[in-house]
Structures are given as structure tokens and as C-alpha cells.
MDTraj code that builds the backbone (N, CA, C; nanometers):
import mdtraj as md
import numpy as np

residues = "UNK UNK UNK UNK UNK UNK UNK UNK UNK UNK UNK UNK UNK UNK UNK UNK UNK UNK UNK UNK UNK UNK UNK UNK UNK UNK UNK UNK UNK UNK UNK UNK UNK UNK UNK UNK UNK UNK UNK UNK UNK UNK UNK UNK UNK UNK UNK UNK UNK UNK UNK UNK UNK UNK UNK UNK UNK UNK UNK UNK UNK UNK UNK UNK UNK UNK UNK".split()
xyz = np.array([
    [9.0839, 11.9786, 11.1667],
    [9.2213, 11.9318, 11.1663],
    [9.2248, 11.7852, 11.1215],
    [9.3557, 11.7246, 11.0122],
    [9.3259, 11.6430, 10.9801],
    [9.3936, 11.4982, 11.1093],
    [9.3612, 11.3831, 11.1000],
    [9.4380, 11.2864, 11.1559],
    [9.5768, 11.3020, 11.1518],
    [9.6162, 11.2475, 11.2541],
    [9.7898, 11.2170, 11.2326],
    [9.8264, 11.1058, 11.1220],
    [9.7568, 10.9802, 11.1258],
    [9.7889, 10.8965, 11.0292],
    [9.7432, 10.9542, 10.8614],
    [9.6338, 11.0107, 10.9101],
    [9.6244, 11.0733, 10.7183],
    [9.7303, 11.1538, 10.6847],
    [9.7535, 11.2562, 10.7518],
    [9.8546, 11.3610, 10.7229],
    [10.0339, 11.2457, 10.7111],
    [10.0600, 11.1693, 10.7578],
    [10.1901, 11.0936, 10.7898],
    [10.1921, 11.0648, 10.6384],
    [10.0595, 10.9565, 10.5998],
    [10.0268, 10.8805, 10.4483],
    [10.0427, 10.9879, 10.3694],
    [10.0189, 11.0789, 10.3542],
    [10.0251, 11.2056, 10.2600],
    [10.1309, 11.2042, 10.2620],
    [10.1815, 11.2518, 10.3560],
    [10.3391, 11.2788, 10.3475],
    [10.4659, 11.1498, 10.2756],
    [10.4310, 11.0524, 10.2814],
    [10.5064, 10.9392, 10.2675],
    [10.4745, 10.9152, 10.1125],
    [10.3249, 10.9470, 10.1026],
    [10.3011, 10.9223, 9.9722],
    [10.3603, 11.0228, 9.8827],
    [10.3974, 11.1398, 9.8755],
    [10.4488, 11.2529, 9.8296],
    [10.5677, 11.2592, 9.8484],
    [10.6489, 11.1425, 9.9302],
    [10.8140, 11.1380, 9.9087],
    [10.8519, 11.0414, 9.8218],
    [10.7050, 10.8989, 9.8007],
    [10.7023, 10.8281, 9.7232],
    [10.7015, 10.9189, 9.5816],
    [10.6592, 10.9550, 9.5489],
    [10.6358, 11.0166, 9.3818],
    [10.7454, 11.1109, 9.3881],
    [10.8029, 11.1642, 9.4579],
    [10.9364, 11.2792, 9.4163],
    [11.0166, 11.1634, 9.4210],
    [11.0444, 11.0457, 9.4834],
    [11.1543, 10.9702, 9.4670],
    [11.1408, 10.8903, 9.3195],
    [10.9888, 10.8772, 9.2764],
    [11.0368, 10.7989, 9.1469],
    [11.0348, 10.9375, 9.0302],
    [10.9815, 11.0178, 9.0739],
    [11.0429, 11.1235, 8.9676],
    [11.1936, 11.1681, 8.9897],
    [11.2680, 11.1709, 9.0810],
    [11.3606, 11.1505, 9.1022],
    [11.4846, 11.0333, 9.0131],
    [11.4089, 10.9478, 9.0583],
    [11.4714, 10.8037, 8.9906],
    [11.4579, 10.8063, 8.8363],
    [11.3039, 10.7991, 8.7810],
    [11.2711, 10.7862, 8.6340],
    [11.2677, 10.8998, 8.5645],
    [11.3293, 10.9961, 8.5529],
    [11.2799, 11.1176, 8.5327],
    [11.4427, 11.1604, 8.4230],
    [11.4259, 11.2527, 8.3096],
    [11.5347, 11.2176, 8.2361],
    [11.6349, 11.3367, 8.2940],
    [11.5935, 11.3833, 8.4681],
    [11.7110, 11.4684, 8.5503],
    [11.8510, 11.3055, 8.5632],
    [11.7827, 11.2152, 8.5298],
    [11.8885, 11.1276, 8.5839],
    [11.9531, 11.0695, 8.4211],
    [11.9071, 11.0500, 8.3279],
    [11.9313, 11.0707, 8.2820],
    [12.0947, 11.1519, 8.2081],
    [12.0723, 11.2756, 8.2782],
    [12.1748, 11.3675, 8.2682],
    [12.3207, 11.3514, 8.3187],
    [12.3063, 11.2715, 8.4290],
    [12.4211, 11.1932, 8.4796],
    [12.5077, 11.1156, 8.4255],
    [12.4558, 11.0763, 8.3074],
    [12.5405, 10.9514, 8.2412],
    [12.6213, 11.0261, 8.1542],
    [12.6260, 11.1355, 8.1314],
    [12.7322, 11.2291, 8.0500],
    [12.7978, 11.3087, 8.1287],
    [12.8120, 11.3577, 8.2459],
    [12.8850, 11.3934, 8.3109],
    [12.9827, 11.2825, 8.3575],
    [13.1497, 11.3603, 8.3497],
    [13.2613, 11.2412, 8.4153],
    [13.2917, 11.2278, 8.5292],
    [13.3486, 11.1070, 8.4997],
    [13.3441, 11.0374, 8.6767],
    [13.4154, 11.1395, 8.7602],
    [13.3794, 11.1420, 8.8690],
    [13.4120, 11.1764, 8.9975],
    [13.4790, 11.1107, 9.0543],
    [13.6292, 11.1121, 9.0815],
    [13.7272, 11.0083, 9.2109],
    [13.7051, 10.8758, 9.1149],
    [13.6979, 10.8322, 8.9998],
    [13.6535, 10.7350, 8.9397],
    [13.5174, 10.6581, 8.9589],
    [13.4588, 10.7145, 9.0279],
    [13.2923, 10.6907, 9.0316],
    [13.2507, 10.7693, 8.9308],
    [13.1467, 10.6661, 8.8458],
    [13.0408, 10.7188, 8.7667],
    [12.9630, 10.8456, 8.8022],
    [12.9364, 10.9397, 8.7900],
    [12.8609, 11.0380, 8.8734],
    [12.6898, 10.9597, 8.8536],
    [12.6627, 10.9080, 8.7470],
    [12.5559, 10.8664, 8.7860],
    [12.5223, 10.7426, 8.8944],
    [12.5902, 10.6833, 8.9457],
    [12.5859, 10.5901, 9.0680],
    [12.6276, 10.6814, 9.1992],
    [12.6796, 10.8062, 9.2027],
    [12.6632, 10.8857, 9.3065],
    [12.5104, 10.9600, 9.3029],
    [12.4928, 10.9803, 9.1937],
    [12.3510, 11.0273, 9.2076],
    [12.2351, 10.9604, 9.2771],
    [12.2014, 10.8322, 9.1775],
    [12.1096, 10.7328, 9.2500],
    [12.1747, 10.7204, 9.3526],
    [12.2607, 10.6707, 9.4049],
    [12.2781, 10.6585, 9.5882],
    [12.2534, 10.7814, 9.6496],
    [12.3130, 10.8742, 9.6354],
    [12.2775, 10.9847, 9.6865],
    [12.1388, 11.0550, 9.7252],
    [12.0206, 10.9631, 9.6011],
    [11.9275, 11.0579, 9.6546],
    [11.8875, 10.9196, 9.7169],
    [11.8631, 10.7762, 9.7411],
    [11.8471, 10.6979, 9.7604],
    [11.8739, 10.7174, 9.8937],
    [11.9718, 10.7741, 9.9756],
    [11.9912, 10.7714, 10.0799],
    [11.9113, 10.8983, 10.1860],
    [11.8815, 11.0029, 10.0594],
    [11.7991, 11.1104, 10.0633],
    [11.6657, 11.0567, 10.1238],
    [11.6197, 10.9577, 10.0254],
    [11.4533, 10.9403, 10.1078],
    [11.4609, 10.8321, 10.1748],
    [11.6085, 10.7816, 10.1972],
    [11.5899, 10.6698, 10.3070],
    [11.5713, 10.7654, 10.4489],
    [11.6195, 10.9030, 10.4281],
    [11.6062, 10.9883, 10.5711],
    [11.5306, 11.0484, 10.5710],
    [11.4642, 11.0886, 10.4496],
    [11.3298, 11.1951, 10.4650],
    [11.2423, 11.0990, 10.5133],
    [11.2095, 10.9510, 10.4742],
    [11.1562, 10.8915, 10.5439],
    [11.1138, 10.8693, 10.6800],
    [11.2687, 10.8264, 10.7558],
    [11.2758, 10.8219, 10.8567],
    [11.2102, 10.9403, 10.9641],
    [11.2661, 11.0875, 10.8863],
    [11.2275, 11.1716, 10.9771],
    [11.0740, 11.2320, 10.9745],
    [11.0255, 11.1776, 10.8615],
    [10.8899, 11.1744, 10.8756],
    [10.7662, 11.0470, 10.9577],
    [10.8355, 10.9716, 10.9587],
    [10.7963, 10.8576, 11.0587],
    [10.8400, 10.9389, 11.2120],
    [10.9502, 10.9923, 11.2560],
    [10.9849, 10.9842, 11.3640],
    [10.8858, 11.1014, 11.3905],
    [10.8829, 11.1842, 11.2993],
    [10.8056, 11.3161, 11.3589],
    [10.6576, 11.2892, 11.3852],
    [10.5893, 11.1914, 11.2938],
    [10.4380, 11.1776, 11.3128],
    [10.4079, 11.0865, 11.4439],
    [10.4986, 11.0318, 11.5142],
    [10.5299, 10.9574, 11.6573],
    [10.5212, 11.0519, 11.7693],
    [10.5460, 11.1892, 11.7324],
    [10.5420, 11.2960, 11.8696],
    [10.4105, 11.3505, 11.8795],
])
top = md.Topology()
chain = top.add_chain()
for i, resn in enumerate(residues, 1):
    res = top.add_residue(resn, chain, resSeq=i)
    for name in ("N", "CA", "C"):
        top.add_atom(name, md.element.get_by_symbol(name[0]), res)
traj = md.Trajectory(xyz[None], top)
């Protein structure tokens, strides 16, 4: 069985790389041609949106490797 801290780093490190494939990746890209939403850009709902995404996948992966 592995450590708790190795398995946590794995995990964090693997939300790291979906978030910059996320971010740099030409899925975002795609946003800038779709029209605004409520007069928001849809691509500034996107980046926030997932931005706020691994601000919680984060979290709940910190909170869970604590139990």
C-alpha cells in the first residue's frame, strides 16, 4: 500500500496537468467564438468556471488525504 502523502502528490499532481490542459489546450480556444452569455464573454465564464473547478477539486483532495 502506497503512503498517504505519495498518493495526495499524485493526486494534486494530476489535477495540476488536467488544469493546464484545461487552460492551454485549443478546448479553450473554442470559447472565443461562441456568443456572449447575459453579456459575458463565454470564454471568461469558461476560464473562471473551471478555475473555480480545481480551486475545489483541490480542496477536496487535501481535505480527504487529512482523514
Amino acid at each position: 500500500m502506497m503512503p498517504r502523502a505519495t498518493l495526495l502528490r499524485q493526486r494534486l499532481l494530476a489535477l495540476f496537468l488536467a488544469a493546464l490542459f484545461a487552460f492551454f489546450s485549443p478546448l479553450a480556444g473554442q470559447f472565443e467564438s461562441v456568443p456572449d452569455l447575459a453579456g459575458v464573454p463565454a470564454l471568461y465564464l469558461y476560464l473562471f468556471g473551471v478555475w473555480a473547478l480545481v480551486i475545489a477539486l483541490a480542496t477536496w483532495i487535501v481535505s480527504r488525504g487529512r482523514d
